[in-house]
N, C-alpha and C positions, 0 to 999 in steps of 0.2 A: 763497699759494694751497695749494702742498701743505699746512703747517701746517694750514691750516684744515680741509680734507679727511680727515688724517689725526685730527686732534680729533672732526668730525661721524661718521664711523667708530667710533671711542671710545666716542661719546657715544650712538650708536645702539644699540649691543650690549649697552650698560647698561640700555638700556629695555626692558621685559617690559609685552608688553602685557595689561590686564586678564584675569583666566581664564587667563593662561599660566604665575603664575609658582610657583618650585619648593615643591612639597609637603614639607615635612619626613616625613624614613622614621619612619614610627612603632615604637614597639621592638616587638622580636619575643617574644611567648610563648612561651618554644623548650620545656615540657612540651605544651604545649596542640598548639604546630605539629607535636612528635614523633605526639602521639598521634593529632592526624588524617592524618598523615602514613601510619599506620601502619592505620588506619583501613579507608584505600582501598585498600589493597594487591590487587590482583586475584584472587592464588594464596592472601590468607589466609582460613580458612575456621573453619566448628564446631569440628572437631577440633583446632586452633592457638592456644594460650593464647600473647602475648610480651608481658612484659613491659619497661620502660626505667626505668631514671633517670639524670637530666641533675645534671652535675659542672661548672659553667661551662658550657664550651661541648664537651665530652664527654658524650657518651651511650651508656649500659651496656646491652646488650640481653639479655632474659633469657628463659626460657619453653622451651615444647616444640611441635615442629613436627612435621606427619608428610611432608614433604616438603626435600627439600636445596634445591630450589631457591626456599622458600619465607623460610627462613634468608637465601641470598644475598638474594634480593629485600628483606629488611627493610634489611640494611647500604646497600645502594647506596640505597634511599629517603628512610631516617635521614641521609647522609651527604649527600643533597640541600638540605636545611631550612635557610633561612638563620639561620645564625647557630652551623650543628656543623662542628665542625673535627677530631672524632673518633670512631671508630664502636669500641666494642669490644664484639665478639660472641659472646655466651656462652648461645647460644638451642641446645639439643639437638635433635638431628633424630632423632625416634623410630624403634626398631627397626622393620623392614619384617614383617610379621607376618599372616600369614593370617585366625588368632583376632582378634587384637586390630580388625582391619577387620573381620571379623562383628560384635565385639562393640559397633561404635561405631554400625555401622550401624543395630544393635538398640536402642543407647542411645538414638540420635536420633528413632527413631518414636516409643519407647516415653514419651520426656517430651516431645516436644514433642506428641503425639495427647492427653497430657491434656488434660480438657475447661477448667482452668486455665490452662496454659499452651498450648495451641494456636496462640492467635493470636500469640505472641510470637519465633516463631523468621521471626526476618530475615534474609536468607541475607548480609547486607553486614555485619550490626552484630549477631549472637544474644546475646541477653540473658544463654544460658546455655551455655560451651563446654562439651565434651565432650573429654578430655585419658585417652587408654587406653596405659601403658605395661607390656604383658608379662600380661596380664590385671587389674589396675590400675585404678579406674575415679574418674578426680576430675575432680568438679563445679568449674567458676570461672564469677565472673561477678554480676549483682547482679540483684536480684528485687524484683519491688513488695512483698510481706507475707511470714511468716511463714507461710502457709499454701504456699503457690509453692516457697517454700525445701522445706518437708515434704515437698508435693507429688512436686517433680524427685527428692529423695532416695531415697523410696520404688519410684519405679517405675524407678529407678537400679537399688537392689536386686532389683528382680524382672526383669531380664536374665540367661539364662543362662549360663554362662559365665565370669559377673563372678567374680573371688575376692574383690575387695573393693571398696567404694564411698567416695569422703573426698569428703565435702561441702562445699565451699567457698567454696557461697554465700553472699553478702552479702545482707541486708534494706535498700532503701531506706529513707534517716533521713527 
């Protein structure tokens, strides 16, 4: 009788009832998970360009922050993502600067009130960051035409204050 008990026990545990049984993990996109990863980040904002690239399962973090704690926040995020088992951070946290926060503050009305680019600034995902180191002023980021690219360029340069503008936009293909 135990035999048997102990078999029907066996035998039970091996049965998965329909709709129950295990899912295979499907593999991970570990650019794709960096980058939404990276995405939703709370603290990162217009002014925050960061870049990554993934080495196996190492990921490089690159770009410029105007906050420290925005720096940390990418490492600990990035080092969540299934499938990283390295974080190395190499993301500059920009000087604390008086000018350079007027100067960003000017940049962000002045291209996102174009009548072109208006509707485009999302405060979760902006189409076009705004990157000010020392008086400094580079464009990143990707844009529907040729015109948008012009567009943010120009009125980049008609900020006072700027010493200089590097455009860095991309045209969507």
């Amino acid at each position: 009788m135990k035999n048997h008990l102990a078999f029907l026990l066996v035998t039970a545990s091996l049965v998965v009832p329909a709709g129950m049984q295990a899912k295979t993990a499907k593999p991970v996109d570990l650019p794709q998970a960096v980058r939404h990863s990276l995405a939703m980040m709370a603290r990162f904002n217009v002014f925050d360009e960061i870049s990554y690239q993934v080495d196996g399962s190492t990921v490089t973090l690159t770009g410029e922050v105007t906050q420290p704690v925005v720096k940390e926040d990418a490492s600990r995020t990035v080092q969540r993502v299934e499938g990283v088992t390295q974080v190395v951070n190499n993301i500059e946290v920009l000087p604390l600067s008086d000018n350079d926060e007027r100067i960003r503050e000017a940049e962000l009305r002045a291209i996102y009130t174009a009548p072109t680019l208006a509707g485009r600034y999302v405060p979760a995902n902006p189409a076009i960051r705004i990157i000010v180191k020392n008086g400094v002023v580079r464009l990143e980021g990707v844009v529907a035409n040729k015109m948008d690219h012009d567009v943010a360029g120009i009125r980049a340069n008609g900020v006072f204050g700027a010493f200089q503008v590097i455009n860095n936009l991309k045209i969507e293909s």
